[in-house]
VOGU-3710 file (C-alpha; in Angstrom, 3 decimals, decimal comma):
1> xxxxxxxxxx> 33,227/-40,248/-62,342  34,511/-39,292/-65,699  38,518/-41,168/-66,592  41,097/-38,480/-66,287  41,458/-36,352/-69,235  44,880/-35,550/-70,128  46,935/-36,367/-73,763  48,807/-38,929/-72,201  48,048/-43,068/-72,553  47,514/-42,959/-68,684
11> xxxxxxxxxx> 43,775/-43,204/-67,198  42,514/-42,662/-63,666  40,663/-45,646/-61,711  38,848/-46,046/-58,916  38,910/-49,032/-57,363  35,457/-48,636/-56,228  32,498/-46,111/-56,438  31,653/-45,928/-52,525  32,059/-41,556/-53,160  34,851/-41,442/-50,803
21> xxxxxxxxxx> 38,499/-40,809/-51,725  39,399/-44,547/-52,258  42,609/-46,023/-54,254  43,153/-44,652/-57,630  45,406/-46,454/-59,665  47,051/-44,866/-62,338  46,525/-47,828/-65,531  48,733/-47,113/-68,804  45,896/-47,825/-71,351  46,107/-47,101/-74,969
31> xxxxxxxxxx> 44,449/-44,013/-76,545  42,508/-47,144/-78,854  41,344/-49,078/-75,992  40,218/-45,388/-73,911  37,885/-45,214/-77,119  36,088/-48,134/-76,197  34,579/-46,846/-72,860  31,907/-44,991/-74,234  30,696/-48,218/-75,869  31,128/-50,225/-72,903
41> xxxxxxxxxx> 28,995/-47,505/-70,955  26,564/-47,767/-73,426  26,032/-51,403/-73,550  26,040/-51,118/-69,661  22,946/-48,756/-69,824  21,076/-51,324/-71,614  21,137/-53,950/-68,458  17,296/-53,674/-67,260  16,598/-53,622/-63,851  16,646/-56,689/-61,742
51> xxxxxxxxxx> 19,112/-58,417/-64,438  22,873/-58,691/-64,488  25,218/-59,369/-67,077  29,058/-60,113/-67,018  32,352/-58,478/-68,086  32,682/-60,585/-70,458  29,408/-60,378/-72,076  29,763/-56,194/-71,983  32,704/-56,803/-74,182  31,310/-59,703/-76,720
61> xxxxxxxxxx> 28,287/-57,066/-76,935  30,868/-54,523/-77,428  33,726/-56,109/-79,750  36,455/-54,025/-81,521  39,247/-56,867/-79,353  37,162/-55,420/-76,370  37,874/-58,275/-73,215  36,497/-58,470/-69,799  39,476/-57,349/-68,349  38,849/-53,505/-70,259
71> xxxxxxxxxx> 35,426/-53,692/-69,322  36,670/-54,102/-65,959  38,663/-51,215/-66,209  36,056/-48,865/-67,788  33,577/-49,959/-65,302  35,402/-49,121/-62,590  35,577/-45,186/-63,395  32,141/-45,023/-64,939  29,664/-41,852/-65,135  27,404/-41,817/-62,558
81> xxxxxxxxxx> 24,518/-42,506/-65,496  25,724/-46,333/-65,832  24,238/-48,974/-63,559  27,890/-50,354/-62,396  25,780/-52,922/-60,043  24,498/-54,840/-62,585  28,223/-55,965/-64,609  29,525/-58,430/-62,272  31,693/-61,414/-63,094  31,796/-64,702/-64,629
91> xxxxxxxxxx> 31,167/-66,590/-61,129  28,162/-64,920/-60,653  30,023/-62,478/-57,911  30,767/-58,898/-57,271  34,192/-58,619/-58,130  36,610/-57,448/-55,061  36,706/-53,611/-54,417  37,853/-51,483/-51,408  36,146/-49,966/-49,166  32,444/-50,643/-48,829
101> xxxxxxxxxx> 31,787/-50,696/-52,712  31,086/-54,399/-52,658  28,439/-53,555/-50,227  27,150/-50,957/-52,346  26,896/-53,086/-55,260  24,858/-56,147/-53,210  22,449/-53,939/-51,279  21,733/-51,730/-54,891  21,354/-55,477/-56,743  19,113/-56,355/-53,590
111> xxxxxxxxxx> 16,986/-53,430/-53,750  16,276/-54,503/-57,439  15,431/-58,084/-56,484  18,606/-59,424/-57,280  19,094/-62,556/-54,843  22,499/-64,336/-53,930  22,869/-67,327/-52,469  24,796/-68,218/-49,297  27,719/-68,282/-51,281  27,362/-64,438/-52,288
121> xxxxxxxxxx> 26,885/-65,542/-55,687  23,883/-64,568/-58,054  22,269/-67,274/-60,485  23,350/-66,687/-63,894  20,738/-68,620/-65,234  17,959/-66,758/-63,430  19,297/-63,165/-63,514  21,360/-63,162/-66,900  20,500/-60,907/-69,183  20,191/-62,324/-72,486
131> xxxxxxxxxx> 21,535/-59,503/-74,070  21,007/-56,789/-76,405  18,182/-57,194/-79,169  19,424/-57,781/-82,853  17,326/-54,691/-83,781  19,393/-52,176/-80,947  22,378/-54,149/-81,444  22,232/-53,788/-85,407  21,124/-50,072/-85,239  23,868/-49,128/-82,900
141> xxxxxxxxxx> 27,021/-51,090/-84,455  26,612/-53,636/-81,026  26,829/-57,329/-81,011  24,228/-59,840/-79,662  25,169/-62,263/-77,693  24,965/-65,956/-78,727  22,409/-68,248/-77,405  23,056/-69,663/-73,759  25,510/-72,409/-74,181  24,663/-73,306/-70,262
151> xxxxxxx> 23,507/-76,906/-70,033  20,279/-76,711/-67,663  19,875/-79,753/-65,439  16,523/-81,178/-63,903  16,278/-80,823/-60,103  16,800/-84,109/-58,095  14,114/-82,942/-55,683
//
């Protein structure tokens, strides 16, 4: 579903994409941040199947002062054409949404053989998308993202 349109600073968002009525907030966002959404849709599109990526990688890929919280916010009112399952947050979790959109989002993960643990959480280091290539990235005025910084550590067992 597309933001509202109107000439004011104010946005529509959904609180979750479950096709019914839901909660819409009404958000005061700036006319500069609204022009970030089609970026953050685009770098969305580029999550393959089977992968996730986080908030606030969509917005380091992204830039411009782009944070988490605005991809948030542009996720959350998306065109139908974005995968929305596959930006989820930092913790490796679907971030909290009403109605059955949380359910949504695991079972459409699931169904691409996305696994969480017992915990609801997804492995980062397993399902992460590394990011954008420096050839798309460069071509379309994108950011890579920087090498993993997460410390892997050896199994006991």
């Amino acid at each position: 579903m597309q933001p509202a349109k109107s000439n004011s600073t104010h946005v529509q968002l959904r609180l979750h994409r479950d096709g019914g009525t839901g909660i819409i907030l009404l958000m005061q966002i700036d006319p500069q941040t609204r022009a970030l959404f089609p970026r953050i849709y685009q770098a969305a599109r580029q999550v393959p199947r089977g992968q996730v990526t986080t908030y606030g990688d969509v917005a380091t890929i992204v830039g411009q002062g782009c944070d988490a919280r605005i991809a948030g916010y542009a996720m959350a009112n998306c065109p139908d054409d974005v995968p929305w399952q596959r930006v989820i947050n930092a913790q490796g979790k679907i971030s909290l949404r009403s109605g059955d959109g949380s359910a949504r989002q695991r079972m459409r993960l699931e169904a691409e053989g996305v696994v969480f643990d017992q915990r609801g959480k997804i492995d980062l280091e397993r399902y992460r998308w590394a990011g954008p290539g420096a050839e798309w990235a460069a071509a379309n005025g994108f950011n890579t993202l920087p090498p993993s910084q997460t410390p892997s550590q050896p199994g006991l067992f």
